[in-house]
C-alpha positions in Angstrom: 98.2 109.8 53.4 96.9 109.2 49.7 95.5 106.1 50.4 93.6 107.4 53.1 92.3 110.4 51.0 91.6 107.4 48.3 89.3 105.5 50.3 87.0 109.1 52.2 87.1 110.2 48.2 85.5 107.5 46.9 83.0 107.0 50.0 81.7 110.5 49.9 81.0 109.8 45.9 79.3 107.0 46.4 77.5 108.7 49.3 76.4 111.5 47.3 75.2 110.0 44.4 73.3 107.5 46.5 71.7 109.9 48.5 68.3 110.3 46.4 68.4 106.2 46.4 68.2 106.5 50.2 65.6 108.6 50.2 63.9 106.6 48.1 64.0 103.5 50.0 64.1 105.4 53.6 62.3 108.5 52.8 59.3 108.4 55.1 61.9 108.3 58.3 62.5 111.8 59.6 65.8 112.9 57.7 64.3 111.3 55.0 66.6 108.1 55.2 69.7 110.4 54.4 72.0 109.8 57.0 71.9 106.2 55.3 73.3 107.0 52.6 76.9 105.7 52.4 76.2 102.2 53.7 73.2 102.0 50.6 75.9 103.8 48.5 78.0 101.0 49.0 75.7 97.9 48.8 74.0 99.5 45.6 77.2 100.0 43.6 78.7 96.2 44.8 75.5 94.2 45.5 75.1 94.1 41.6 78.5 93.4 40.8 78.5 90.4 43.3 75.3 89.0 42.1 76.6 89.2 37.7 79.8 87.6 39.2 78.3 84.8 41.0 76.0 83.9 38.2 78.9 83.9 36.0 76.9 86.5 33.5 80.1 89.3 34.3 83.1 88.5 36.0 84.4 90.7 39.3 87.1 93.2 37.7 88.2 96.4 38.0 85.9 97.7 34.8 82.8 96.1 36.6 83.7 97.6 40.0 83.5 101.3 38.0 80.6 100.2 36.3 78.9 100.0 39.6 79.8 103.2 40.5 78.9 104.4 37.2 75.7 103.1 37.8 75.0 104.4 41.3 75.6 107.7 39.7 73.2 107.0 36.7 70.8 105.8 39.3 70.8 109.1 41.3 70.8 111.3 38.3 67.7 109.4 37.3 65.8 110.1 40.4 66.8 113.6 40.8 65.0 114.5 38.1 62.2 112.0 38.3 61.4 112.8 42.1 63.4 115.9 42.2 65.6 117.1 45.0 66.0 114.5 47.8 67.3 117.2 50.6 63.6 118.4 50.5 62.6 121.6 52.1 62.5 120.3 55.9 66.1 121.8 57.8 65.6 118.1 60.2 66.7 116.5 56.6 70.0 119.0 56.0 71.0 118.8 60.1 71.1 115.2 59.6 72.6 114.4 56.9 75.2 116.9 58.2 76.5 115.4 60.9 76.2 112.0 59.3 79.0 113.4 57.2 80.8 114.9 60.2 80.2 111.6 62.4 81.6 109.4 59.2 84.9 111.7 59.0 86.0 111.8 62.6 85.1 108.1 62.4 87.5 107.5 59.2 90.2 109.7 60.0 90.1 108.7 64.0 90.2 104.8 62.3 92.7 105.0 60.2 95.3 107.0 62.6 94.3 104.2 65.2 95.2 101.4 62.5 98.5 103.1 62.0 100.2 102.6 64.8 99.9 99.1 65.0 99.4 98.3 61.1 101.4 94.9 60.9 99.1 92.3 59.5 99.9 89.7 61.2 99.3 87.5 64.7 95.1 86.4 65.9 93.2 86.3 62.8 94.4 89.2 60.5 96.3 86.7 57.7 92.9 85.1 57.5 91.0 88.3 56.5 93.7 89.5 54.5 93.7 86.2 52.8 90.0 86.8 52.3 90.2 90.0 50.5 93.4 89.0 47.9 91.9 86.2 47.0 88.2 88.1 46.4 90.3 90.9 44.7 92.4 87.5 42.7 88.9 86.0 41.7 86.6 86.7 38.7 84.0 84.7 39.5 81.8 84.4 42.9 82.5 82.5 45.6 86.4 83.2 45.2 88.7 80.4 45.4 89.8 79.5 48.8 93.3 81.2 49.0 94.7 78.3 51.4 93.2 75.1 49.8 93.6 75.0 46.1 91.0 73.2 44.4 88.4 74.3 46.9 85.8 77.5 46.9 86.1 79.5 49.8 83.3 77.9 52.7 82.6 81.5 54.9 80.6 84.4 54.6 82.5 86.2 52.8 80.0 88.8 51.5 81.4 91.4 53.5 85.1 90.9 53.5 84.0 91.3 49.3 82.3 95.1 50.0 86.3 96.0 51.6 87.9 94.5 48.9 85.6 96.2 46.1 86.9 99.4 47.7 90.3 98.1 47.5 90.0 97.6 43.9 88.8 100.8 43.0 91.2 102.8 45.2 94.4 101.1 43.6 95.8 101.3 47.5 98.2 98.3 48.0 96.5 95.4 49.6 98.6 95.4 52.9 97.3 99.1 53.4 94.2 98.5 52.1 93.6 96.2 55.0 94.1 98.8 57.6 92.1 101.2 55.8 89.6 98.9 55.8 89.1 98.3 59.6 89.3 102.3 59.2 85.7 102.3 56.9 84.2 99.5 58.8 84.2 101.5 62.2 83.2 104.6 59.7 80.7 102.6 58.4 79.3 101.9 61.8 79.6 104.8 63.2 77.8 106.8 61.0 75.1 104.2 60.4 74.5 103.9 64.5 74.0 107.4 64.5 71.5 107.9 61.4 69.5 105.4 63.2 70.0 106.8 66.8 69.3 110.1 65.8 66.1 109.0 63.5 64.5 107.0 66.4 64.8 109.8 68.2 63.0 112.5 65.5 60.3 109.7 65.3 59.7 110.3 68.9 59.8 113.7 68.6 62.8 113.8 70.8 65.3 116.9 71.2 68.0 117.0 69.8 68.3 114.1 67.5 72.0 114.6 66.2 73.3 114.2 70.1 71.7 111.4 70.8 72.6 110.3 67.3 76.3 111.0 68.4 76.0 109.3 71.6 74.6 105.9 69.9 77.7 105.6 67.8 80.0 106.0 70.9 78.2 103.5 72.8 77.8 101.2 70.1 81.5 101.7 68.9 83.8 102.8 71.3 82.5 101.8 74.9 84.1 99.4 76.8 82.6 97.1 79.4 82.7 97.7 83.3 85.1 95.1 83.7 87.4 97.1 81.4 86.6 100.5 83.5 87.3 99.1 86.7 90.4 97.5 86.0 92.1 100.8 85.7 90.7 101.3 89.2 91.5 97.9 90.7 95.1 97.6 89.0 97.0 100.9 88.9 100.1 101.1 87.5 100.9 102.5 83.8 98.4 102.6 81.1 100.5 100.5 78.6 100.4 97.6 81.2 96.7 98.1 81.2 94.8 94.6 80.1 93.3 95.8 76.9 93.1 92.5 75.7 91.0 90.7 79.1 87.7 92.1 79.1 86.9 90.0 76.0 87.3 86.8 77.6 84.9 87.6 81.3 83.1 84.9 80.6 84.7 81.5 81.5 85.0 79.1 78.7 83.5 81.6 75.9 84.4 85.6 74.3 82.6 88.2 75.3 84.1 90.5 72.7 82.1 94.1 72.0 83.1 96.7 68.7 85.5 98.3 70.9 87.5 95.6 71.1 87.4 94.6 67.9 88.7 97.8 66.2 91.2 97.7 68.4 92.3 94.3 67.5 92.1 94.9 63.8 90.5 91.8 63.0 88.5 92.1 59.7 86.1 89.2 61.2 82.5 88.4 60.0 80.9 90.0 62.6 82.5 93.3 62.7 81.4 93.9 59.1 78.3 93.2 59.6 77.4 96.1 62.0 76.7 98.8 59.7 74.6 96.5 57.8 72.9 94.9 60.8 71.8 98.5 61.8 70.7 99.6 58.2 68.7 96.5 58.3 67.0 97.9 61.2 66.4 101.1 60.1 63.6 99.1 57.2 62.4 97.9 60.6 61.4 100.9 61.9 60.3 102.8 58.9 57.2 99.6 58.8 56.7 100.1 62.5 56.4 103.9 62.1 54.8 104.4 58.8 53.3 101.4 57.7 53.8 98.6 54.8 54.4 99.3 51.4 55.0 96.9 48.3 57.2 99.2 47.4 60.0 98.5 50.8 60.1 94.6 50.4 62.8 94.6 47.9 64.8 96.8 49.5 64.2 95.7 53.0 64.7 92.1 51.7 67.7 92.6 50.3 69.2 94.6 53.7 68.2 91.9 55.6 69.4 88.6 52.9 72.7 89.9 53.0 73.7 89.7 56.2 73.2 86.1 55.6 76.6 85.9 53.4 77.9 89.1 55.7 77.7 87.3 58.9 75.4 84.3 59.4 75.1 84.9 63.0 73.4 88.0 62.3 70.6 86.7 59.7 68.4 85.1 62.4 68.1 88.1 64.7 67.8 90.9 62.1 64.9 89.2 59.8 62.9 88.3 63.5 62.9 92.1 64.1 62.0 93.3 60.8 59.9 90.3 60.2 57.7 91.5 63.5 57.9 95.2 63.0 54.5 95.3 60.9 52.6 93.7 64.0 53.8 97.3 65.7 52.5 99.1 63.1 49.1 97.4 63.3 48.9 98.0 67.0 48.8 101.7 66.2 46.0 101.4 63.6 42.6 102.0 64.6 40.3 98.8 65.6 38.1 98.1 62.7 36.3 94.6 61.7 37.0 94.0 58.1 39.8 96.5 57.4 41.7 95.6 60.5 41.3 91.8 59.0 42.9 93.5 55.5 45.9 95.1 57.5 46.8 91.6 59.6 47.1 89.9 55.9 48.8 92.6 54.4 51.3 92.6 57.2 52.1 89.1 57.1 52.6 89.1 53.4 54.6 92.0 54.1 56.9 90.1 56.0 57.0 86.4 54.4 57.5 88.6 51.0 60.9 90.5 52.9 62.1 86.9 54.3 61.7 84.9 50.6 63.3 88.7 49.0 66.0 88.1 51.8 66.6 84.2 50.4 66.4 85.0 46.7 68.9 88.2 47.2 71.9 85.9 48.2 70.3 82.8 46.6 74.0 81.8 45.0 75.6 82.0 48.5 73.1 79.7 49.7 74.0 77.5 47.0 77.4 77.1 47.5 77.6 77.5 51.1 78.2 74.6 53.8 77.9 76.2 57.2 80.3 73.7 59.1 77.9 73.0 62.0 75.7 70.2 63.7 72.7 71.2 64.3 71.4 72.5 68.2 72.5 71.2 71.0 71.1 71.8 74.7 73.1 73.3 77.3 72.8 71.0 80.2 75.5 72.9 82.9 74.9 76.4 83.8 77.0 79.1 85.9 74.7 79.8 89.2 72.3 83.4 89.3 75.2 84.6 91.3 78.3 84.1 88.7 75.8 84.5 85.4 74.7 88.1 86.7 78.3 88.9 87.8 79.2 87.8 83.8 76.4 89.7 82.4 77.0 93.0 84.5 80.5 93.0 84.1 80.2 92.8 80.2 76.7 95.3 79.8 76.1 96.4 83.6 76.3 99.8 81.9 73.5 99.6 79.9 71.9 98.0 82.1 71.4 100.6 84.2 70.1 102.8 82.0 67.7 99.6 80.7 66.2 99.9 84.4 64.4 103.1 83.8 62.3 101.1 80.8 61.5 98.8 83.3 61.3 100.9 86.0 58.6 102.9 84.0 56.5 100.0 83.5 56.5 99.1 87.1 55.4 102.4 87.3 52.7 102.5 85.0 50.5 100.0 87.0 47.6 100.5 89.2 49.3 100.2 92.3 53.0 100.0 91.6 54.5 99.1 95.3 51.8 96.2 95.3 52.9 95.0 91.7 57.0 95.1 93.3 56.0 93.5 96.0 54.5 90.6 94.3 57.0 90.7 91.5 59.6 90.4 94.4 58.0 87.0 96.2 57.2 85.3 92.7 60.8 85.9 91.6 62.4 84.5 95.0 59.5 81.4 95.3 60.6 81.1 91.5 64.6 81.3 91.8 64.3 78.6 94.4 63.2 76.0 92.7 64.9 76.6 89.9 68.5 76.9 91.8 69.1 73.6 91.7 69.2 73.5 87.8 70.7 77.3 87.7 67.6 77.8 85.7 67.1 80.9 87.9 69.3 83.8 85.7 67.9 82.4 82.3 64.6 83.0 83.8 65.1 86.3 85.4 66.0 87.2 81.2 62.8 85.3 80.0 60.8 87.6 82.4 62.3 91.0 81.3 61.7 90.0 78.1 58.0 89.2 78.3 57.8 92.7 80.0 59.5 94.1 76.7 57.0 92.4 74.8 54.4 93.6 76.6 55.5 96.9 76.0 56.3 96.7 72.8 52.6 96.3 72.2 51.2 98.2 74.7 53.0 101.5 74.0 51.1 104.2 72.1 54.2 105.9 69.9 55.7 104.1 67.4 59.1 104.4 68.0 58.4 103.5 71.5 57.6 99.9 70.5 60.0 99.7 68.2 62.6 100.1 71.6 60.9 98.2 73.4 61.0 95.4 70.5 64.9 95.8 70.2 65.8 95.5 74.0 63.6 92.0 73.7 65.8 91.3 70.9 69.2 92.0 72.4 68.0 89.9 75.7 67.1 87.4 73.8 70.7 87.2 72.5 71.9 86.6 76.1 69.2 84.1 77.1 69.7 82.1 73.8 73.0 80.6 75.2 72.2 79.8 78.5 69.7 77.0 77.0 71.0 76.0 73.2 73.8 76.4 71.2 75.3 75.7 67.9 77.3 72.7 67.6 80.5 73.5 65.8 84.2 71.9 66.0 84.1 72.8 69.6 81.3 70.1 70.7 82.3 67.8 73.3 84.5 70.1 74.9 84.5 73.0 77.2 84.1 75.7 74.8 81.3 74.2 73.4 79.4 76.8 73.7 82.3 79.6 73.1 80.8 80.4 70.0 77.4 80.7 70.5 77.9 82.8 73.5 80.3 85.3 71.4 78.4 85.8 68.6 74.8 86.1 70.0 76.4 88.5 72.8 77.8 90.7 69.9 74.6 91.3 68.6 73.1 92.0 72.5 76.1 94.7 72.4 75.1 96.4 69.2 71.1 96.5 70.1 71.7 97.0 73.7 74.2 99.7 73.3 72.1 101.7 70.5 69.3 101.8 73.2 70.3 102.5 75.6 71.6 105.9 74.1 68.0 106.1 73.1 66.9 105.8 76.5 68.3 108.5 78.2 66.0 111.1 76.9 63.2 108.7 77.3 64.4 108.7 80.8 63.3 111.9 81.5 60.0 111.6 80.4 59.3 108.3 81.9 60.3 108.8 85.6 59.2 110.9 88.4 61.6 114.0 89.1 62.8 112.2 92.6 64.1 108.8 90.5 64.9 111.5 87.4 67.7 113.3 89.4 69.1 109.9 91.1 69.0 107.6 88.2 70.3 110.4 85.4 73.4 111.4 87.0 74.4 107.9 87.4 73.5 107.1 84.6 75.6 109.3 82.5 78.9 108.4 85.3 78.4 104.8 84.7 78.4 105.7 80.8 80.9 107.8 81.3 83.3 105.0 82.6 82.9 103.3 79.7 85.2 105.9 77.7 87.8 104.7 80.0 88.6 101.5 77.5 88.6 103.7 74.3 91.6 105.3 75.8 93.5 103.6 78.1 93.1 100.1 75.9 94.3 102.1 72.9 97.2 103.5 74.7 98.2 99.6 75.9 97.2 98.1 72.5 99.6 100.9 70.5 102.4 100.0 73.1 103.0 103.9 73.9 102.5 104.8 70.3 106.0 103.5 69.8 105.5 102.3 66.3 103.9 104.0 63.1 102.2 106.2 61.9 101.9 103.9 58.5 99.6 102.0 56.9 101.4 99.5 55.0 101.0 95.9 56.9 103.8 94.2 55.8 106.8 96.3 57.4 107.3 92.7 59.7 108.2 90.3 56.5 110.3 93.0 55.0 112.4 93.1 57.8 113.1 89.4 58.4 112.4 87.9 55.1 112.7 91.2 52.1 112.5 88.7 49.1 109.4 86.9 50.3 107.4 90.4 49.4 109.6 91.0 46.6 108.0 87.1 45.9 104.4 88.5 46.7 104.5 91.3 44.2 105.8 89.6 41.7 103.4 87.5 41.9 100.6 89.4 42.1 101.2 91.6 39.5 102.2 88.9 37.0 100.5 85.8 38.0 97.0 84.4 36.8 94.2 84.9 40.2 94.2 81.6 40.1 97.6 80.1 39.6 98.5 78.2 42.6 101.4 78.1 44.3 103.7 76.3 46.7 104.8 77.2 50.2 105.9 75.9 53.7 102.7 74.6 55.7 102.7 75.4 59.4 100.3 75.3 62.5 97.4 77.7 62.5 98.8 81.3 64.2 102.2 80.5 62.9 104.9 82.9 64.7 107.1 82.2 61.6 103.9 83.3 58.9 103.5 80.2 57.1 100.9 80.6 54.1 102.4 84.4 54.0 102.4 83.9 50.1 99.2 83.1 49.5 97.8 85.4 52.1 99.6 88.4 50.4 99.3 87.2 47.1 95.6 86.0 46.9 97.0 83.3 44.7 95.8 79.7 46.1 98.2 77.7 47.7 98.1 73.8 48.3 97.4 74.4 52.0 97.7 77.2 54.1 96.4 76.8 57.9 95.0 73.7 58.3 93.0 74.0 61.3 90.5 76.8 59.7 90.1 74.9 56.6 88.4 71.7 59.0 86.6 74.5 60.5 85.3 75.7 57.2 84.5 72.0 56.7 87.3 71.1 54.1 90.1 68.0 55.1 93.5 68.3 54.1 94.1 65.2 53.6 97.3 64.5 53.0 98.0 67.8 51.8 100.6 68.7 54.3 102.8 65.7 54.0 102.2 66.1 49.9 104.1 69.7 50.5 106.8 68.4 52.5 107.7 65.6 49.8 107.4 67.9 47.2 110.1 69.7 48.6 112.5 67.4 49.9 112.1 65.1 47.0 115.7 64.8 45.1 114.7 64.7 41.9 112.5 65.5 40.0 110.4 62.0 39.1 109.3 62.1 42.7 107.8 65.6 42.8 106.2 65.5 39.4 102.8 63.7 40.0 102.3 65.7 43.3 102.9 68.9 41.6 100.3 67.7 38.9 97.7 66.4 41.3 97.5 69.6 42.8 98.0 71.9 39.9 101.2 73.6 41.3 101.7 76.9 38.7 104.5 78.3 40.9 106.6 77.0 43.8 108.1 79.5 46.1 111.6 78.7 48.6 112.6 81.7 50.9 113.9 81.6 54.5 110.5 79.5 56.2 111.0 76.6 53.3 114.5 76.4 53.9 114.3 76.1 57.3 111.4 74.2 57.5 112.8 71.6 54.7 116.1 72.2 53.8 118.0 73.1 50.7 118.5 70.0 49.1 115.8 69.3 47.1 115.3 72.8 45.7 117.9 72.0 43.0 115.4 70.1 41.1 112.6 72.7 40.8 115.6 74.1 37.9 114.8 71.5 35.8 110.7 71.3 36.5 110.6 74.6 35.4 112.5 77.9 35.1 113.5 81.0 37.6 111.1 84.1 38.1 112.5 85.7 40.6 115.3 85.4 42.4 115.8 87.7 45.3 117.5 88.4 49.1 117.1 84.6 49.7 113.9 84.1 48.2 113.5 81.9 45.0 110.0 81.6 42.5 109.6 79.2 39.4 107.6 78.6 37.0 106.7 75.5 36.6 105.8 73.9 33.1 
């Protein structure tokens, strides 16, 4: 419980005393930018920190994380009295900013209790974020060391798993709970920064009741589920912890079609889950050009929301900057025509945006230094699913919103001249059209190319800001799922079936998030667009369909938490103590008495080890010779002969044969608990008593120090 009190204390400071820095930087959106204020809270305080770090001027500590904090506050102070109070005098700004704190709480609290009854870190992915975070939290300089390859930076984008562990640091909480707590603030993060931009798009239409529509953006973006996942609890029966909470992330054959949902209820600290709150902050500079106009004054700040996301999650990068990067071409469609001045605008808005793309560069310029994104260029995709099995895929994952999509497009149909004339032809050009294109099962990726020119079209044909900027959002989220269908990213998959796994996962993520935020948007747009007839057909269903995707939130929580049959805690590392006590007896030690980045030796398994081979370094943040070698070819590093190096070191019988392995690789420490003895017997341990002396020995588990 103190941890947990740790982490919502020091949020709500750093959302306080960042609070006239978002109004600042978002002040002309209605709320004046408030609602914003924890995620900017967070960047401003660890942005600098990061950037001292990774030009070695400063190194990443504990008295440079306060420092940040420090000055955040100083910042605030600063502004207070230079601009004076940043709540203004408008009650929109108070209600806002109100139930941004109230939608952040419930998210934190709800987070964390959902964390703590499955809080073991271990099995999918979780050692490799947890590995992330020690070794950030091990490191005084930026990028860390990769925990599970000594020698070797760490090849990701970390940027976001180093925002978690900056929390970590200045709550003290251990880092097995801090984990947990962390998958706890990202879906806070979210949350809250889904609704401040839900319920600002909606003031800047001059929408009712901004705060539930807020609301309802953060459900849909954060806890929905997908149809598949509603009407399995229909088409399976039985109990709900037998409910398949894990299957509606794989509909899609051959590729993951994971949503936010799913992935707080995995607990997997991934790349792409951090990035949401900063994806949608990002957007929020977006719409504050489209509505307002360009200023000098928002390309630093916009820059910089949109740069990081390059070292949050690289996936995002090309998608945010194309929608922030357009957004001043919707503000000039809303400017008056004029000859010379309207040539003045149209320059100033594209040095608007080239200056927010070279800001975005320049603001992670050291990650794009050092990093080595592991890929091979574009490839084409050459096999397709039919229109049939890709529109069963796609409504099965965001039928949903898709519905509620139609009355966009339903309202433009209607808008025409002669709207049963325009369906009609509409209708024969997309069946003469699907025809020939069958053949290549070109027909669904061009059904998507369609809607999307119509969301183009809209997006500069529509008179209220905030209008287009919808409009330009749902083209941007379509585009996500037409993007696979015809290229993809080669990675380590290429030349198999999963070729395109990744592509399709990571673009269809960011279709969820902008997808999902609209089509909360939409459904008082709804009302306003369509006739009364279609209003009191398509609303009703609407909100069922919606409706049904609470179902996941529930019943997949229920399965994932077995019953609620284990917890509430938050430490993650209840599973070693039981079968193997000295290893974390081992992993404190270590931590609180060896260097960051002394490296030590342990058992080398397979990726997704059952047994948790690289547990040391993973809980440690202390390097180890290698941990899982499969991720580090993915991050593009080769082991070599790294694994077989380990298993002589240990067997060796004496001491001459181990010595110039443990030297090549700069072995500090060598650990031997239950996984090395099994994995390599006892008989060569003896010799580690002469290479060096004994640190700990505990319940079966053995550390020297070498040298």
């Amino acid at each position: 419980m103190s941890e947990t009190l740790r982490f919502l204390l020091l949020m709500e400071l750093v959302g306080l005393a960042a609070i006239p820095l978002a109004a600042l930087v978002l002040g002309r959106l209605p709320g004046a930018g408030l609602a914003f204020a924890k995620p900017i809270g967070l960047l401003a305080a660890a942005y600098p920190v990061w950037l001292l770090a990774s030009a070695r001027i400063l190194p990443y500590g504990t008295l440079t994380a306060i420092a940040g904090v420090v000055g955040l506050g100083l910042l605030g102070a600063w502004l207070v009295r230079r601009r004076g109070n940043p709540l203004g005098t408008r009650p929109l700004n108070r209600r806002l900013l109100i139930g941004a704190e109230a939608v952040f709480a419930v998210a934190f609290l709800g987070g964390a209790l959902l964390v703590a009854f499955s809080p073991d870190v271990r099995g999918t992915e979780k050692p490799m974020d947890m590995a992330f975070l020690t070794a950030i939290n091990a490191s005084t300089a930026m990028p860390p060391h990769d925990p599970w390859m000594a020698g070797e930076d760490l090849n990701y984008y970390y940027l976001g798993h180093y925002l978690m562990a900056f929390v970590i640091r200045l709550t003290g909480v251990a880092p097995s709970a801090g984990y947990n707590l962390a998958v706890a603030l990202t879906l806070a993060l979210s949350a809250v920064t889904a609704y401040a931009l839900g319920a600002t798009l909606t003031a800047t239409a001059g929408g009712r009741r901004p705060v539930l529509i807020g609301i309802a953006a953060a459900l849909l973006v954060c806890a929905a589920g997908t149809v598949d996942s509603s009407l399995q609890l229909f088409t399976d029966g039985g109990p709900l912890r037998a409910y398949d909470w894990f299957g509606p992330s794989r509909v899609i054959p051959d590729a993951i079609s994971e949503f936010p949902a799913f992935s707080f209820l995995l607990g997997d600290l991934h790349a792409h889950v951090l990035a949401i709150p900063f994806t949608l902050l990002a957007l929020a500079f977006g719409l504050q050009a489209a509505r307002t106009g360009i200023k000098r004054r928002d390309v630093i700040p916009a820059g910089i929301a949109v740069g990081i996301l390059y070292a949050i999650n690289s996936w995002s990068f090309p998608v945010v900057a194309g929608i922030v990067a357009l957004c001043p071409v919707l503000w000039l469609r809303g400017r008056p025509p004029g000859s010379e001045r309207r040539v003045a605008h149209r320059l100033a808005a594209g040095a608007w945006s080239v200056g927010v793309l070279w800001v975005a560069v320049l603001a992670v310029l050291p990650f794009w230094l050092t990093f080595d994104a592991a890929t091979g260029g574009i490839g084409i995709v050459e096999e397709r699913r039919s229109l049939t099995l890709f529109a069963r895929d796609q409504i099965l994952v965001l039928g949903a919103f898709g519905w509620v999509l139609a009355a966009a497009f339903a309202q433009r149909l209607l808008g025409t001249k002669r709207p049963l004339r325009t369906a009609a032809w509409t209708g024969i050009a997309a069946i003469v059209v699907g025809s020939l294109l069958a053949p290549a099962d070109l027909a669904g990726p061009a059904l998507l190319a369609g809607l999307i020119a119509v969301a183009l079209r809209a997006a500069w044909a529509r008179p209220i800001p905030a209008e287009r900027y919808g409009w330009l959002l749902i083209a941007a989220g379509l585009a996500c799922v037409l993007g696979p269908e015809l290229l993809y990213v080669r990675d380590e998959f290429d030349d198999s079936k999963l070729f395109r796994m990744n592509t399709v996962f990571k673009l269809g993520y960011q279709a969820w998030i902008l997808l999902a935020f609209m089509a909360a948007c939409l459904l008082p747009w709804g009302r306003r667009w369509l006739p009364a007839p279609a209003w009191r057909i398509w609303g009703p269903v609407a909100l069922v369909l919606l409706g049904l995707t609470s179902i996941y939130p529930f019943a997949g929580t229920y399965a994932r938490k077995d019953g609620f049959s284990d917890g509430p805690r938050l430490g993650g590392l209840r599973w070693l103590a039981d079968d193997a006590p000295g290893d974390v007896a081992a992993i404190g030690w270590l931590r609180d008495n060896a260097a960051g980045d002394a490296v030590v030796l342990e058992a080398v398994g397979d990726d997704y080890s059952e047994f948790g081979h690289a547990r040391i370094s993973t809980f440690s943040g202390r390097p180890t010779v290698l941990g899982w070698p499969g991720h580090e070819l993915q991050w593009g590093h080769d082991p070599g002969t790294r694994r077989g190096d380990v298993e002589r070191i240990y067997r060796a019988p004496d001491p001459a044969a181990a010595r110039p392995l443990l030297r090549r690789y700069g072995v500090d420490y060598v650990v031997a608990g239950p996984l090395e003895r099994a994995d390599y017997g006892d008989a060569g341990l003896a010799k580690f008593d002469r290479l060096g002396r004994r640190v700990l020995d505990r319940a079966g588990t053995t550390v020297w120090r070498l040298g």
